[in-house]
N, CA, C and O atoms as a CHARMM CRD file, in Angstrom:
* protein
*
  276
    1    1 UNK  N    141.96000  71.62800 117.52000 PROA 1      0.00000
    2    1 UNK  CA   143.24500  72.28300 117.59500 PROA 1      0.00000
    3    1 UNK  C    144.38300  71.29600 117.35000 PROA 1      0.00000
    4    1 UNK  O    145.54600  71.60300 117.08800 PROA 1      0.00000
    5    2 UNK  N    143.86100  70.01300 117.47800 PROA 2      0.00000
    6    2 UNK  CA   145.20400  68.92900 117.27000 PROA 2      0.00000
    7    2 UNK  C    146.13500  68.91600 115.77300 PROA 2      0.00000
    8    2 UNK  O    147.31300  68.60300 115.59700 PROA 2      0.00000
    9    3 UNK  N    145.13200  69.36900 114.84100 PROA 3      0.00000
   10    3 UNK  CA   145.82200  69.50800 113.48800 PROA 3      0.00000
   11    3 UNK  C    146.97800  70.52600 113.40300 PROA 3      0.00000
   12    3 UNK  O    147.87200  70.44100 112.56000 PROA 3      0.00000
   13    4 UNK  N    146.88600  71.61300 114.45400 PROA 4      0.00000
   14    4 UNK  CA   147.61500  73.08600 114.08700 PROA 4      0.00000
   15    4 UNK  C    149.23600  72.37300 114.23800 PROA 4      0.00000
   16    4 UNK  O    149.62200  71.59200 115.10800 PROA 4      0.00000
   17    5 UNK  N    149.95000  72.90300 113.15200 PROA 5      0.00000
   18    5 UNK  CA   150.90700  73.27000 113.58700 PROA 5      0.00000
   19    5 UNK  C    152.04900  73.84000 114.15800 PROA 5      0.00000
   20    5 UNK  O    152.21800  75.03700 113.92700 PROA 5      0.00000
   21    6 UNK  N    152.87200  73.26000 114.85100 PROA 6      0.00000
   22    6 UNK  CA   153.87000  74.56500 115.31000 PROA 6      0.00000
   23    6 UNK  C    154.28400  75.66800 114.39700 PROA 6      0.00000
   24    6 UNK  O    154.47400  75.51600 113.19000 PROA 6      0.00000
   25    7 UNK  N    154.44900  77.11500 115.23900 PROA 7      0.00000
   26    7 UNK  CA   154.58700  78.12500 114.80000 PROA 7      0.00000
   27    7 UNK  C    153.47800  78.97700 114.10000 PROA 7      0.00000
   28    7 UNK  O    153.67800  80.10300 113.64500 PROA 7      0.00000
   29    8 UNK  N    152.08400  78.19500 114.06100 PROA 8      0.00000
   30    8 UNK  CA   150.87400  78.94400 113.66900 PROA 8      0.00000
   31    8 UNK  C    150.36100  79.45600 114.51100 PROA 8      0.00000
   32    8 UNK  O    150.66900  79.04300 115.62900 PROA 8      0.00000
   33    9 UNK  N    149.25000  80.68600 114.42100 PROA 9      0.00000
   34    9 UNK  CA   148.93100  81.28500 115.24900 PROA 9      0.00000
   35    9 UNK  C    147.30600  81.31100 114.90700 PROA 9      0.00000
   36    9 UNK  O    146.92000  81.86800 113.88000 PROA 9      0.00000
   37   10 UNK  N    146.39900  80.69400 115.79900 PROA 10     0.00000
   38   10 UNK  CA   145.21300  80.87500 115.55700 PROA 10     0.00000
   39   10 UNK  C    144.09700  81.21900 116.44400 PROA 10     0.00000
   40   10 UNK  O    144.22500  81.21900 117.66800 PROA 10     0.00000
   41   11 UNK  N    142.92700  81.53100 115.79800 PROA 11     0.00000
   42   11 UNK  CA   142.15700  82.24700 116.90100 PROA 11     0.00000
   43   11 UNK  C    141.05300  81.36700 117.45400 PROA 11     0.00000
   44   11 UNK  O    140.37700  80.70100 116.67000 PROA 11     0.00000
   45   12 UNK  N    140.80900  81.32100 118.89000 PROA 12     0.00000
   46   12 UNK  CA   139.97300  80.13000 119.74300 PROA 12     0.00000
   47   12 UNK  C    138.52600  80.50100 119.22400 PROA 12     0.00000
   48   12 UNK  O    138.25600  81.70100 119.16700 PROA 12     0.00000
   49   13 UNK  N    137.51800  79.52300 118.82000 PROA 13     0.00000
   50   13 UNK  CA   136.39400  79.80800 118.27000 PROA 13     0.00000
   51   13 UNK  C    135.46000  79.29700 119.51200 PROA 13     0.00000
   52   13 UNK  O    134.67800  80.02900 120.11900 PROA 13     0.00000
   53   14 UNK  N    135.70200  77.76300 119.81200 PROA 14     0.00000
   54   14 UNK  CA   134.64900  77.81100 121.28700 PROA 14     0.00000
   55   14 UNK  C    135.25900  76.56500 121.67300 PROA 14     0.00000
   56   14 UNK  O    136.24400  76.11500 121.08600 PROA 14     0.00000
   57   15 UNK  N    134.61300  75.91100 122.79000 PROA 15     0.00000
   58   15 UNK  CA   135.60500  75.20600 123.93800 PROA 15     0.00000
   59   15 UNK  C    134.43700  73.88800 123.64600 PROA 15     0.00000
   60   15 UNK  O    133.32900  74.30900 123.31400 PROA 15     0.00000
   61   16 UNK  N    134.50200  73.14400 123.69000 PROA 16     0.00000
   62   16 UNK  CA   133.65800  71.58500 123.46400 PROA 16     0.00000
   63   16 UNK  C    133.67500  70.72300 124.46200 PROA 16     0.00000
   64   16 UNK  O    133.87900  69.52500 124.26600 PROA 16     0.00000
   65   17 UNK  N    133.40400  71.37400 125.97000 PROA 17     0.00000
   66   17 UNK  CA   133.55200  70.33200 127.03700 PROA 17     0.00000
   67   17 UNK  C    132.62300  70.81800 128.37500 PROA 17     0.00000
   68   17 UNK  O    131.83200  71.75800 128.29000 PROA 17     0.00000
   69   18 UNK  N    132.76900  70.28200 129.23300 PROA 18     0.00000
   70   18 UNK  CA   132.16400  70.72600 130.53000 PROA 18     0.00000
   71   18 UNK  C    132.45300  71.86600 130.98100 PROA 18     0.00000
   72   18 UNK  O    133.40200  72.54800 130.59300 PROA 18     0.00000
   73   19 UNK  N    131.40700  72.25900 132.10600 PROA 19     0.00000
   74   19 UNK  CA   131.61200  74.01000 133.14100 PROA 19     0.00000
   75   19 UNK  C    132.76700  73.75700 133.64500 PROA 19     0.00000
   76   19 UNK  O    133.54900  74.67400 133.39400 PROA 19     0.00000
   77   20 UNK  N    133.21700  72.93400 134.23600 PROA 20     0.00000
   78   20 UNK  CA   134.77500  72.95300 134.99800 PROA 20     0.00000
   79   20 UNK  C    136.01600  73.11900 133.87500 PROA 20     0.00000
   80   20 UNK  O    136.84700  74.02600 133.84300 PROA 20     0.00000
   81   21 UNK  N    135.89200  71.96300 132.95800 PROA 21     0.00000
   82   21 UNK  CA   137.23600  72.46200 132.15600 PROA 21     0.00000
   83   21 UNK  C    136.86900  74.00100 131.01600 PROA 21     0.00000
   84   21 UNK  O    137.84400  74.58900 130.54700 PROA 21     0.00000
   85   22 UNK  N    135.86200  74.35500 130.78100 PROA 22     0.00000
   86   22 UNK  CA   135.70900  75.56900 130.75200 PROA 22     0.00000
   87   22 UNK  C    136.11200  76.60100 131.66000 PROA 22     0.00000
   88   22 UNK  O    136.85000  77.33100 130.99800 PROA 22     0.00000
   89   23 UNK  N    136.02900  77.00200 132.70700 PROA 23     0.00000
   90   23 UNK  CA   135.91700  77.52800 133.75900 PROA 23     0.00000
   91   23 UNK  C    137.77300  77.15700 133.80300 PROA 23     0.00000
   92   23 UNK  O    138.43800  78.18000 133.97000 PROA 23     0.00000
   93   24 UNK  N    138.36600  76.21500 133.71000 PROA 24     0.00000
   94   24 UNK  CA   140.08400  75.80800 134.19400 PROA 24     0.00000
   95   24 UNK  C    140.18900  76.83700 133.02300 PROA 24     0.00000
   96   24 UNK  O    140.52600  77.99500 133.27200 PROA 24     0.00000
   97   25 UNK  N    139.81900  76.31000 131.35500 PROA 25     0.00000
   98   25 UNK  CA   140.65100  76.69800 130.67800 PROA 25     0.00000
   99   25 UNK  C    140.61900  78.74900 130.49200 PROA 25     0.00000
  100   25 UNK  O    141.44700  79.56800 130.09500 PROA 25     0.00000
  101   26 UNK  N    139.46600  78.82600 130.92800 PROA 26     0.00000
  102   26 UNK  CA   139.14900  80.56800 131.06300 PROA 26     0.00000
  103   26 UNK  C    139.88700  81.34400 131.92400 PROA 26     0.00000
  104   26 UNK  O    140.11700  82.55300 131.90200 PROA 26     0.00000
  105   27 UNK  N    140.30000  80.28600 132.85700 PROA 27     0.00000
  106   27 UNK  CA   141.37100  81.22800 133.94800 PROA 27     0.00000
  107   27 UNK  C    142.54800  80.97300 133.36200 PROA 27     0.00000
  108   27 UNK  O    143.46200  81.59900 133.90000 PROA 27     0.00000
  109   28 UNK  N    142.88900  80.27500 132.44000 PROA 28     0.00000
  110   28 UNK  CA   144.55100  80.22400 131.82900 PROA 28     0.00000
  111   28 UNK  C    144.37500  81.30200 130.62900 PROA 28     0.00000
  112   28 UNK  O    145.42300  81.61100 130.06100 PROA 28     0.00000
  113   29 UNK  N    143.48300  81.75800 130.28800 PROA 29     0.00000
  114   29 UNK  CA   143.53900  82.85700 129.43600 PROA 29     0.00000
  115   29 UNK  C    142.68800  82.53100 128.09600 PROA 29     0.00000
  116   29 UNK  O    142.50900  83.22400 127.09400 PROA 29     0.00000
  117   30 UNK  N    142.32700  81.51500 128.35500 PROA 30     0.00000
  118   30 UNK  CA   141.65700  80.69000 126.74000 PROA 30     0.00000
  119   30 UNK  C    139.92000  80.49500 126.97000 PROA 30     0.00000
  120   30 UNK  O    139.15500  79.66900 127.46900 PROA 30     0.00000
  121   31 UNK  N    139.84600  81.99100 126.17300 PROA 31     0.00000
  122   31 UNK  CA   138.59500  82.65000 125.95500 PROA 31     0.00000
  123   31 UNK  C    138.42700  82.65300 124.25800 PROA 31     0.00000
  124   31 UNK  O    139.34500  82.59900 123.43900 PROA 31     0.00000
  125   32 UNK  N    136.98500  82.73000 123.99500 PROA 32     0.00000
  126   32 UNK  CA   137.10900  83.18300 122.52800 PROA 32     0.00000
  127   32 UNK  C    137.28600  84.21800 121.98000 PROA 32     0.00000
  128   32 UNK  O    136.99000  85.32900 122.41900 PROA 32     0.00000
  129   33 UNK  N    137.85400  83.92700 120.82700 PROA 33     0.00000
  130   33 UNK  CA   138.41800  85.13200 120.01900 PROA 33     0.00000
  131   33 UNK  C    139.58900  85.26800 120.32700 PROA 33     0.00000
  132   33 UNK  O    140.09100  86.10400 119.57500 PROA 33     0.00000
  133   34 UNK  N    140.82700  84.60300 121.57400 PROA 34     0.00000
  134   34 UNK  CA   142.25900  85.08100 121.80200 PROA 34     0.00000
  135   34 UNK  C    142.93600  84.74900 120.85500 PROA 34     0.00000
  136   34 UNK  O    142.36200  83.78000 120.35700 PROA 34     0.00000
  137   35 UNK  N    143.70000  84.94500 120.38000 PROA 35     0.00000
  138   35 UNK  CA   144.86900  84.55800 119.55000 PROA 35     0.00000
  139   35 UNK  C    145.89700  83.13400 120.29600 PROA 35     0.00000
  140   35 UNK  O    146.42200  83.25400 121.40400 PROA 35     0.00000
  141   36 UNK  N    145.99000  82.20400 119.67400 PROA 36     0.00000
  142   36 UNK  CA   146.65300  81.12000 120.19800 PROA 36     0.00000
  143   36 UNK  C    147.86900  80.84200 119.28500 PROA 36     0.00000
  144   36 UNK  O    147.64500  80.81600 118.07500 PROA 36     0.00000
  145   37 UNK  N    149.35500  80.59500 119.79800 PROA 37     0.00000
  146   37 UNK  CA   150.41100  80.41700 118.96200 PROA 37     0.00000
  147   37 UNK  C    150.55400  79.19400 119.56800 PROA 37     0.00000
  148   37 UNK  O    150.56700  79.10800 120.79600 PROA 37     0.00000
  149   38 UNK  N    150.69600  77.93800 118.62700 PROA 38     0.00000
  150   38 UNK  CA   151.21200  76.65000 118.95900 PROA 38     0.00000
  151   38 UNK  C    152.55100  76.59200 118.66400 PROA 38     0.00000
  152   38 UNK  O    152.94700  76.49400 117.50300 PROA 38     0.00000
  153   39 UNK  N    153.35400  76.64900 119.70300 PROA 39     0.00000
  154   39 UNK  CA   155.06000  76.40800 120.51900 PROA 39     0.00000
  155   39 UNK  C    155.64400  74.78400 119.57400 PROA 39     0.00000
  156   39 UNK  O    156.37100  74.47100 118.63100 PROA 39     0.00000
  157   40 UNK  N    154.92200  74.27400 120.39900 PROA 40     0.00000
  158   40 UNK  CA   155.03700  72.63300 119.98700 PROA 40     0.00000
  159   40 UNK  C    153.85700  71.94600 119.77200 PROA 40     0.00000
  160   40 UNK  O    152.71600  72.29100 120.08200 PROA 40     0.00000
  161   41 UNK  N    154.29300  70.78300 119.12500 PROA 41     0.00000
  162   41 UNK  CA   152.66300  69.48300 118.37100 PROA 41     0.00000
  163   41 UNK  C    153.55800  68.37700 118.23400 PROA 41     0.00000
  164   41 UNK  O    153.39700  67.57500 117.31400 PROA 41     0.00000
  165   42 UNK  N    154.66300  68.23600 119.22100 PROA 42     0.00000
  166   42 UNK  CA   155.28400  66.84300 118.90600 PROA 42     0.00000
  167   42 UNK  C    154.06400  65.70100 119.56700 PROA 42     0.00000
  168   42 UNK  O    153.56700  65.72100 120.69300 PROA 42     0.00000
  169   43 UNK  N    153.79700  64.71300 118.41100 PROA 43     0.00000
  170   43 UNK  CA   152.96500  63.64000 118.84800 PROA 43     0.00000
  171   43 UNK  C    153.93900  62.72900 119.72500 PROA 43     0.00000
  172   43 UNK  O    155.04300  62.76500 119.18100 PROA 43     0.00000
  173   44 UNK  N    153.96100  62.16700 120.52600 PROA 44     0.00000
  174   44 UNK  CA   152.39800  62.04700 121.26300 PROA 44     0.00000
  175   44 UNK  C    151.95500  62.71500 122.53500 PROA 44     0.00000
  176   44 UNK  O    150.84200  62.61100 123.05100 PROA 44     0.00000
  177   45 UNK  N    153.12800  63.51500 123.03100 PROA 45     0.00000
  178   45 UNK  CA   153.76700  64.52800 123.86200 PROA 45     0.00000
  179   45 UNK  C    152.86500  65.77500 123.65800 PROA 45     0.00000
  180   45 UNK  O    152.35000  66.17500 122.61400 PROA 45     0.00000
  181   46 UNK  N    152.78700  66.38500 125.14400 PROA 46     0.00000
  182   46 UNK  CA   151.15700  67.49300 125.29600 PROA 46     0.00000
  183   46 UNK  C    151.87600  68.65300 124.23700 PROA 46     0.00000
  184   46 UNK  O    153.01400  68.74100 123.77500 PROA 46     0.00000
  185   47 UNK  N    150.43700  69.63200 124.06300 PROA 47     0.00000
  186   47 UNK  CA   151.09700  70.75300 123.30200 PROA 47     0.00000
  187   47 UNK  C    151.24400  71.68600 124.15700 PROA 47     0.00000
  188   47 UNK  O    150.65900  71.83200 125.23000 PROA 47     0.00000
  189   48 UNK  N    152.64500  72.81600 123.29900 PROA 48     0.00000
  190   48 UNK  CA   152.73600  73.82000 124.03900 PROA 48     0.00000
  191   48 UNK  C    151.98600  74.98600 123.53100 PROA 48     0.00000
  192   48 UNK  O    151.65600  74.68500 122.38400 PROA 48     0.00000
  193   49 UNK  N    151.67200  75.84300 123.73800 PROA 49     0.00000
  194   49 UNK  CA   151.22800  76.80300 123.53000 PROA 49     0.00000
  195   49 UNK  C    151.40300  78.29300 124.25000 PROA 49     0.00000
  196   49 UNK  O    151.62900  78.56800 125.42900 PROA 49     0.00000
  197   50 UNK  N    151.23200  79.06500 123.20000 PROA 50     0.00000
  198   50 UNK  CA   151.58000  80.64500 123.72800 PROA 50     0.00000
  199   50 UNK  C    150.16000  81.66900 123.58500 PROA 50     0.00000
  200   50 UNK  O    149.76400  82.14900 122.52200 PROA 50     0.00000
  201   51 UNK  N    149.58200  81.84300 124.80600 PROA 51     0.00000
  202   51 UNK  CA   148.42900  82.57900 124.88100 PROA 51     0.00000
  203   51 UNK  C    149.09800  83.94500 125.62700 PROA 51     0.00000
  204   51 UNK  O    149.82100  83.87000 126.62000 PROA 51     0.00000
  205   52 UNK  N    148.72400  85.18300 124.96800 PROA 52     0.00000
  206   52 UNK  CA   148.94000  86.58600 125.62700 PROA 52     0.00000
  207   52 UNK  C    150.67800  86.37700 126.45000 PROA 52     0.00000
  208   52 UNK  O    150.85800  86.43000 127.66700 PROA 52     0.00000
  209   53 UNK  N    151.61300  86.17600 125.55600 PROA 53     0.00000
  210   53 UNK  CA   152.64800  85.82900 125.99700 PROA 53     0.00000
  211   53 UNK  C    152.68600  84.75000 127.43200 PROA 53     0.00000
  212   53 UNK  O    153.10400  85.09000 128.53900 PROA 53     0.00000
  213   54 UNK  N    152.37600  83.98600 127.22700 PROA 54     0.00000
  214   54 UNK  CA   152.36500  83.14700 128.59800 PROA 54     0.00000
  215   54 UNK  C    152.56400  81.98900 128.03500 PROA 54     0.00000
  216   54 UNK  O    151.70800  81.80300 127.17000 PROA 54     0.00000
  217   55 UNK  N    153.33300  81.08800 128.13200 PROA 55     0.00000
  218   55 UNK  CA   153.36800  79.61400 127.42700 PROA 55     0.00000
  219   55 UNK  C    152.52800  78.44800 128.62200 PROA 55     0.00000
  220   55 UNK  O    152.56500  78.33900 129.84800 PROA 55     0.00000
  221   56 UNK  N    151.94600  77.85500 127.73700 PROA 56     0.00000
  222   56 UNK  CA   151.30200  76.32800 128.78900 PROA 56     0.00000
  223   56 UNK  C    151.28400  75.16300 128.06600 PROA 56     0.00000
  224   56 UNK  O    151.50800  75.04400 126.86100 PROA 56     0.00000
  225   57 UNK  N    150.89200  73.96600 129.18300 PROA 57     0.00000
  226   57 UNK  CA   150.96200  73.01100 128.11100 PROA 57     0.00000
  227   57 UNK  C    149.74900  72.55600 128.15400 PROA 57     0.00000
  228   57 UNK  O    149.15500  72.82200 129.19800 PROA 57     0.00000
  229   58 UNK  N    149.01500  71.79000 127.15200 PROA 58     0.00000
  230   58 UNK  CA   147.62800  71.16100 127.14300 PROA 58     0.00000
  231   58 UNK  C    147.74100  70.04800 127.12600 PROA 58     0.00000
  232   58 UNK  O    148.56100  69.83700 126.23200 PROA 58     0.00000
  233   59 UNK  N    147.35100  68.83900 127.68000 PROA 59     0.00000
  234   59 UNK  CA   146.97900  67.33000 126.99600 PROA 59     0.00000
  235   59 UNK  C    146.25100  67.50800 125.68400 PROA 59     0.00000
  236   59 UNK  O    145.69600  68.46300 125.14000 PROA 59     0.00000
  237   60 UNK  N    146.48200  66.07500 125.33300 PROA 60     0.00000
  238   60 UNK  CA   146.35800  66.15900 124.03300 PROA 60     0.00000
  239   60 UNK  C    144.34600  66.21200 124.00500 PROA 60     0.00000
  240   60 UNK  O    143.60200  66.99600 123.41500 PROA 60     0.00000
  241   61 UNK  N    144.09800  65.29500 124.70200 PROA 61     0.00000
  242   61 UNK  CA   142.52100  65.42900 125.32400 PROA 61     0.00000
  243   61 UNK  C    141.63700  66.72600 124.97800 PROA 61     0.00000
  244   61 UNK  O    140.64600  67.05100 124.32300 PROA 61     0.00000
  245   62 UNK  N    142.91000  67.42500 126.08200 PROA 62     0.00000
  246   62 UNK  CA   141.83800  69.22900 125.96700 PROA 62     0.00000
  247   62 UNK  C    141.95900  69.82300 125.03300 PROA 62     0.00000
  248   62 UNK  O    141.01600  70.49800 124.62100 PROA 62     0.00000
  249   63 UNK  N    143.15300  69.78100 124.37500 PROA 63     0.00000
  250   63 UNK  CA   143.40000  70.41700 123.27300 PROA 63     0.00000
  251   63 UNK  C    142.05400  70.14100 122.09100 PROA 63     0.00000
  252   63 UNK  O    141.58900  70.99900 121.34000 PROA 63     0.00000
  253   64 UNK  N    141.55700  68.48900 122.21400 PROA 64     0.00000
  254   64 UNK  CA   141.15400  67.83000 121.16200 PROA 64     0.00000
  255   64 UNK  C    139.81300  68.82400 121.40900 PROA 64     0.00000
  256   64 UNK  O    139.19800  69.25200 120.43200 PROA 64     0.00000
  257   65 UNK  N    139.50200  69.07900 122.45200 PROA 65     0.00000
  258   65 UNK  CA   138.19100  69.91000 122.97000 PROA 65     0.00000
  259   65 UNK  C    138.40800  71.52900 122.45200 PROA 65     0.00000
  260   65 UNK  O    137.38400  72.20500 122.55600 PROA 65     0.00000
  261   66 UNK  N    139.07400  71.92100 122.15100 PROA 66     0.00000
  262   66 UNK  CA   139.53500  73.21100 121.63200 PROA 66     0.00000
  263   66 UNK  C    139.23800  73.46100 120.17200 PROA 66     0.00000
  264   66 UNK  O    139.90800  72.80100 119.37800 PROA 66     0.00000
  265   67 UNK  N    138.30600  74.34200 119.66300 PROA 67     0.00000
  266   67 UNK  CA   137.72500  74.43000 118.43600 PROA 67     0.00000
  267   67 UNK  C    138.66800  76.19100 117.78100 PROA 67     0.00000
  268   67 UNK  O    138.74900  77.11800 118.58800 PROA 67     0.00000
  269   68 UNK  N    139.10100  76.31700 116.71800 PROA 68     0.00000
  270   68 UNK  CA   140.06300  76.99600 116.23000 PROA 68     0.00000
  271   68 UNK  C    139.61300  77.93900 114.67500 PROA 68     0.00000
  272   68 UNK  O    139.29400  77.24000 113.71300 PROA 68     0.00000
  273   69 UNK  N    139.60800  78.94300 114.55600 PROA 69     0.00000
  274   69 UNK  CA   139.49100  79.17400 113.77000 PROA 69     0.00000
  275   69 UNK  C    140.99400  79.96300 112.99800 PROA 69     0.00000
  276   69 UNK  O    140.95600  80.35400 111.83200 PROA 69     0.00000
């Protein structure tokens, strides 16, 4: 997900990490198949993002764990 840019909107394909940050990121709404709008991608600063109208921010880390289609 680190490539996306702001103002694109893309859809979560699968998560590339452990049961816990799975399990964190499933209760913030980031399941597969949601639609994800990236807010902000200023390097080196976390991203923002807009899931089901709700904005959050990710480290750059989890994000990197975030697979996008």
């Amino acid at each position: 997900m680190s490539k996306v840019q702001a103002g694109e909107t893309v859809k979560l394909a699968n998560i590339e990490a452990g049961r816990d940050l799975n399990s964190r990121l499933a209760s913030m709404g980031l399941v597969p198949n949601v639609e994800i709008t990236v807010v902000s991608n200023n390097h080196p600063g976390p991203f923002v993002i807009s899931v089901k109208n709700s904005k959050m921010m990710l480290g750059r880390g989890m994000a990197h764990k975030i697979l996008v289609l």
